[in-house]
N, C-alpha and C positions, 0 to 999 in steps of 0.2 A: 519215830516220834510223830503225834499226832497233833496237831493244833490249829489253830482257824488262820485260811487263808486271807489276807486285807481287798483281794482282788476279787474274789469270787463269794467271798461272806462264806466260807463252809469250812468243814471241818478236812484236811489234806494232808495226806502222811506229808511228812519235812521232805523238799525234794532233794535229789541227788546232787552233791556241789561239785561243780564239775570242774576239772583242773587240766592245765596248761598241758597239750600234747606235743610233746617234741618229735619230730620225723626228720630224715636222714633226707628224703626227697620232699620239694613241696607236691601237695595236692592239688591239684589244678582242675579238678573235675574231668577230664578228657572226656567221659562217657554223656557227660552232659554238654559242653564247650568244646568240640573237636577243630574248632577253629576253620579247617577246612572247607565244611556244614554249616546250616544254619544249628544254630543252638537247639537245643533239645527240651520241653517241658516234663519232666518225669514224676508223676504222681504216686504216692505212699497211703492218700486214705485216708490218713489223721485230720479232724477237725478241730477249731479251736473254735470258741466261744465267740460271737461281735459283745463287744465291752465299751461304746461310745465312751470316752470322757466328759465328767461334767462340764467341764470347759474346754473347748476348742480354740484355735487361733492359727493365725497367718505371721509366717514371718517371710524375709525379702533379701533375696542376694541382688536385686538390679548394680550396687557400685562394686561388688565383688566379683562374684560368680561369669554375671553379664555383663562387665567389663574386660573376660578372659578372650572374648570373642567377638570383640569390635574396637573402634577405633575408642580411647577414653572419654568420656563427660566431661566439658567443660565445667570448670568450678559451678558457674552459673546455671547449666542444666541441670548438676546435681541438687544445689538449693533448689531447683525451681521444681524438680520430680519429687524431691524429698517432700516440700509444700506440700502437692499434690496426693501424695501419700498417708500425708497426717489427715487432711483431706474425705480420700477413700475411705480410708480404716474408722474415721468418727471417733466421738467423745469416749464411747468405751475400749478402744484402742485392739479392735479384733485383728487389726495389721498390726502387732504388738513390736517386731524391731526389725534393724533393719542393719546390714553388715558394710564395711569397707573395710580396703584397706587405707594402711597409714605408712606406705614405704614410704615414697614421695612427701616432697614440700605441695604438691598440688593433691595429694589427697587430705596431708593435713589439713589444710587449707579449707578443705569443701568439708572436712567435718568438725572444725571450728564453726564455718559457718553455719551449720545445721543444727550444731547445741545452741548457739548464740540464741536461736530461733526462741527457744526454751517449752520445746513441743514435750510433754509427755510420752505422744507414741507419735511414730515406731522409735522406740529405744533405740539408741544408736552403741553396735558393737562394733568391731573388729574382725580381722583375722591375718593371724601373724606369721613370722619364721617363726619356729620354734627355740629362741635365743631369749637369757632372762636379759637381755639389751633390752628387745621389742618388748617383753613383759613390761619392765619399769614404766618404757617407753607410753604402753597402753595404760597405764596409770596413773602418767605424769598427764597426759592428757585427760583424765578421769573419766573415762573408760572404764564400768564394772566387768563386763565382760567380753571373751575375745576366743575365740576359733583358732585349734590346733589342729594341724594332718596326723591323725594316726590311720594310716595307711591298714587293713586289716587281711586283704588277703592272703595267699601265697605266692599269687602271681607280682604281688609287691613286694612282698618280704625278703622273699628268693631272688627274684628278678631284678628289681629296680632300686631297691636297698642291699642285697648281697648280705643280709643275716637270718641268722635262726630263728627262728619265732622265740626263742627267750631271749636274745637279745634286741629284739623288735618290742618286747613287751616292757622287760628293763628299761630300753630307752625310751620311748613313750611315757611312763610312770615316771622318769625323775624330771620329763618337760613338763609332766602336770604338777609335780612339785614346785617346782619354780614358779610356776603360775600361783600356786598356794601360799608360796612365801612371800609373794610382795601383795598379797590380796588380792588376784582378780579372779574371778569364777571363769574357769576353763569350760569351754563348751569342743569335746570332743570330735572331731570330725572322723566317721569309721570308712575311711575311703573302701570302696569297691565291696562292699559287704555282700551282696550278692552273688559274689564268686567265692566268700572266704568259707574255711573249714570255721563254721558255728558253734559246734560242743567242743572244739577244741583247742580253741584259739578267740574267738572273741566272747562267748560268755564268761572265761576264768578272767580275761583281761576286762570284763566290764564289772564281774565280781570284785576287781582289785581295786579299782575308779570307787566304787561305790563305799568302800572301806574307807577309803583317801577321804570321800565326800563326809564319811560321819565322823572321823577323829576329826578333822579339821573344822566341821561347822559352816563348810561351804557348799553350796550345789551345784555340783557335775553334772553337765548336760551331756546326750547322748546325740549325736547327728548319725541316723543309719544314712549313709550313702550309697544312691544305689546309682553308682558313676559311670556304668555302661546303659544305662537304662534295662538288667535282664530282667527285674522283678516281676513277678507273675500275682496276681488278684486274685487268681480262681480257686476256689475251697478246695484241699486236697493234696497239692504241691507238694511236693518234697524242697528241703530246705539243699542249697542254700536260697533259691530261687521265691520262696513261697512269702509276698509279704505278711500276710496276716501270719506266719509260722514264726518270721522275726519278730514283731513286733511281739507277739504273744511270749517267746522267748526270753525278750528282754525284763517283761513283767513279773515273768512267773518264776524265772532259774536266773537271773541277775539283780532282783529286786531293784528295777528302775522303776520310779514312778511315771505316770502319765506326764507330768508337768513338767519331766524333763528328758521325753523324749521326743525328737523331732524328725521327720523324714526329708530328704533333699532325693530328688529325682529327676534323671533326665529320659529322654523322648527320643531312643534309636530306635522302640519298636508300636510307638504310637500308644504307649499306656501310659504317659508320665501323669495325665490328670486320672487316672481310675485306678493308678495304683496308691495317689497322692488320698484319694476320697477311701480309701480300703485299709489306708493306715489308719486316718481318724477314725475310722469303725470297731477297728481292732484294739486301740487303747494309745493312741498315738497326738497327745495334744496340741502340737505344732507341726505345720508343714511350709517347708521353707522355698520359696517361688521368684520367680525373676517376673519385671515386666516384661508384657508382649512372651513372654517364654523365652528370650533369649539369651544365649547361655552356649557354652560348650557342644561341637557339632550338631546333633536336631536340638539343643537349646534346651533348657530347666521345666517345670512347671510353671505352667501361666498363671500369675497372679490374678489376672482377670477372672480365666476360669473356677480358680478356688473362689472367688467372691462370691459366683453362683451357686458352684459345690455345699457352701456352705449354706447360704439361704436356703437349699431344698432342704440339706439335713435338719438345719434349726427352725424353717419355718419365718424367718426372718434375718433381715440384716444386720439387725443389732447394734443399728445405728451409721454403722456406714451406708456411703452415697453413692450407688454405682455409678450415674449419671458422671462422674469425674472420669473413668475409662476411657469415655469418648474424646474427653479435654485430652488427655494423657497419648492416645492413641495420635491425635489432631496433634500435637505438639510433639511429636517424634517425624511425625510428617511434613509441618512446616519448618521447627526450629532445629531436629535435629539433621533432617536429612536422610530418616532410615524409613523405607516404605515398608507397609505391613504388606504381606501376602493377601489379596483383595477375599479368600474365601476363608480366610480368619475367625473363627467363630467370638463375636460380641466386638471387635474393632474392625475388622477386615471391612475395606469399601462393600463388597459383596454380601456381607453377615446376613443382612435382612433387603438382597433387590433381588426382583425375579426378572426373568426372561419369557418364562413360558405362558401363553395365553392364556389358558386352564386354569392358572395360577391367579394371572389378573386379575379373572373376572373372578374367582373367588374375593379376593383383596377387595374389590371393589361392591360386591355385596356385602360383603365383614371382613375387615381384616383380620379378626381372629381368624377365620377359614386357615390362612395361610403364615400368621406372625405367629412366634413361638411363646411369647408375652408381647405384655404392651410395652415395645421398644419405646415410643416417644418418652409414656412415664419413667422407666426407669435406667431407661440410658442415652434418652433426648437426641434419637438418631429414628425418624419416622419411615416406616417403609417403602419402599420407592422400586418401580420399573423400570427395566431399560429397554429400551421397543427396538423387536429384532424381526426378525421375517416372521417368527414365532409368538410376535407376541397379542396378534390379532386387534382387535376394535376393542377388547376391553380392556389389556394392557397399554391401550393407548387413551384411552379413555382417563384411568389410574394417571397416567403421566400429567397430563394438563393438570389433575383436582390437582395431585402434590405439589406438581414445579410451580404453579400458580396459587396454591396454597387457597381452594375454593370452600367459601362457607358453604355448607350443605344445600342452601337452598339457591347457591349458582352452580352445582355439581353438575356437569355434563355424564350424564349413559351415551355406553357405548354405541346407540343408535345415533345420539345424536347429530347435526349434519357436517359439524366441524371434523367430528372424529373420521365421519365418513371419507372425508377431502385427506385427512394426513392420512388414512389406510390405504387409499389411492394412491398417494403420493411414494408413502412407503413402499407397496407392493410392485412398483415401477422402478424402484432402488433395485430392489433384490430380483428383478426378474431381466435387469441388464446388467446382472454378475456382481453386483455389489456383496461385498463378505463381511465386512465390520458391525458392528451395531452405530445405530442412530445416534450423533449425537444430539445432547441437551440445546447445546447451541442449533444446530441444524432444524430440532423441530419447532423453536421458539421462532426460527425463521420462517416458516411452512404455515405456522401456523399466525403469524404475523405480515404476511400475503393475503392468506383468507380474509384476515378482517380488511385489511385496505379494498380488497375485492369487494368484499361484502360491504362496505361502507359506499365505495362507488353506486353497485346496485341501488344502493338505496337512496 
């Protein structure tokens, strides 16, 4: 049968419906995941289309996700991040929602108090046990929607659950029922999809969801989980590993729409934000991120990062404020007690200071030379030097304008005779074994000699 595709606008024989494989043994990839090895990328050739969706967005596990992996958020931190969030994301709400859980009298707690707020975005979900208790539960709270485990591999099915994939699929399918019957929109979690048999276990079982979704009148979301972080971005992959191959998958042989598919990714091989930017390419309209990336061993997709991800793709921000990053980042550091890693790209103390000479004196004839944007505008963290053995009379030059904050027309060059006095000064650190860098306080002092000197002189 031939009829026009809704995705591609053309004309497409009907594709193959593809049904639930049962096997005796799970499939586990061995040939790709030997365990023993590092994992394997195996390419087959096939390309799929990029398909951007017309609308993109961000969504946020920081009280879920990134609370599996640190100490809990004080009720108070959560209102105060959540603030922060609506914030970020702006009046058109491209940080569109945001998950917890509700085991606890202290997560109810903190998300009473974030509805009370009566923010539009980030919509505030859930995620549950799979028990119609928790359903009601997420209802009585009014809660439209909430996050189930459907676990999708083999290495889960088999291993961790001890059933068949048709009784894995059975049971999953009557926990979205129950979700159905007391009304709340089931948002899918496809734990470990990365590792699962694809044509023969998750598109029959996301065919089945999608049925559920059109008798009922509700809409089933889709979370591809890629929980070990194996997912690969590069055109060509072989699935199960190939994102743009699932997602394109999910479009085209499970008839999922864009708008209710969404990717959640972690960071064990250093790709969770290029796999995250390769979903929305591919037809993918949500991507779901922690702040700071923290999350489950190397931690989720950084929020922050997608803020930028996006503005390259759309050419703007769309009304969110990156500038709040900084607050957010600064407030994990004073109130919460959790330090970033200093070479953090957009929060990291280190994001935008240099060390090396070459560098300064760039910064110091233009800072474009050396800043990636113009930090102060858009995340009100201005660039700064830290004066090492290396960082010569211009990087110390740099340091005075910033830490003294100099109008242009008191801007000291590095010939200047002050600078000359702290490169003396410096260069007699480091050549009597000194190894650390200068501090800020150290050369306010150096350089607060000079003038008493200099003012004696005079």
């Amino acid at each position: 049968m031939i009829e026009p595709n809704k995705h591609s606008n053309l004309l497409e024989q009907d594709p193959y419906k593809y049904k639930l494989q049962e096997v005796a043994e799970p499939n586990l990839y061995r040939d790709i995941f030997p365990y023993t090895e590092v994992p394997k990328i195996p390419f087959n050739h096939r390309l799929v289309p990029i398909g951007m969706p017309e609308k993109i967005w961000i969504t946020d596990t920081t009280f879920r996700d990134g609370q599996q992996s640190r100490a809990p958020y004080t009720v108070e931190q959560i209102v105060d991040l959540y603030k922060m969030l609506h914030r970020l994301g702006g009046p058109n709400g491209i940080i569109r929602q945001t998950e917890f859980f509700i085991y606890s009298k202290l997560d109810r707690e903190a998300v009473s108090k974030c509805m009370d707020l009566g923010y539009d975005f980030p919509e505030i979900t859930s995620w549950i046990r799979a028990t119609k208790e928790d359903f009601q539960l997420v209802k009585d709270m009014g809660i439209k929607e909430t996050g189930i485990l459907v676990s999708c591999s083999d290495y889960h099915i088999f291993k961790k659950l001890g059933k068949t994939r048709k009784q894995a699929m059975d049971s999953y399918l009557s926990v979205v029922a129950q979700a159905l019957e007391v009304g709340v929109q089931p948002r899918c979690h496809l734990e470990d999809i990365t590792r699962a048999d694809y044509y023969s276990f998750v598109v029959p079982f996301v065919n089945q969801l999608m049925a559920m979704s059109k008798e009922s009148g509700i809409p089933i979301k889709i979370r591809a989980c890629d929980t070990m972080g194996y997912g690969i971005p590069f055109s060509g992959v072989a699935l199960p590993r190939s994102v743009p191959g699932l997602i394109y998958g999910f479009q085209h042989y499970a008839d999922v729409p864009s708008e209710l598919l969404e990717w959640h990714g972690h960071n064990d091989f250093n790709k969770a934000v290029i796999n995250a930017t390769v979903a929305w390419l591919y037809g993918c309209s949500a991507i779901n991120c922690s702040l700071l990336g923290i999350g489950e061993r190397t931690g989720n997709i950084p929020l922050e990062s997608m803020v930028f991800e996006y503005a390259s793709l759309r050419g703007a921000f769309d009304g969110m404020d990156p500038t709040v990053i900084t607050e957010i980042a600064e407030y994990y550091d004073k109130k919460i007690g959790y330090h970033v890693p200093p070479m953090t790209p957009f929060v990291g103390k280190n994001f935008n200071l240099t060390r090396a000479g070459i560098h300064a004196d760039g910064l110091l004839k233009d800072e474009e030379i050396y800043n990636i944007f113009d930090t102060k505008l858009l995340l009100n963290r201005t660039p700064v030097v830290a004066v090492s053995k290396t960082s010569g009379s211009a990087g110390i030059a740099y340091w005075i304008n910033s830490y003294y904050d100099l109008p242009d027309e008191k801007k000291v060059s590095k010939n200047n005779p002050l600078v000359k006095y702290v490169k003396e000064w410096v260069d007699k650190e480091y050549s009597n074994g000194r190894t650390t860098n200068i501090s800020d306080k150290e050369l306010a002092s150096v350089i607060e000699e000079y003038n008493l000197s200099f003012e004696k002189k005079a």
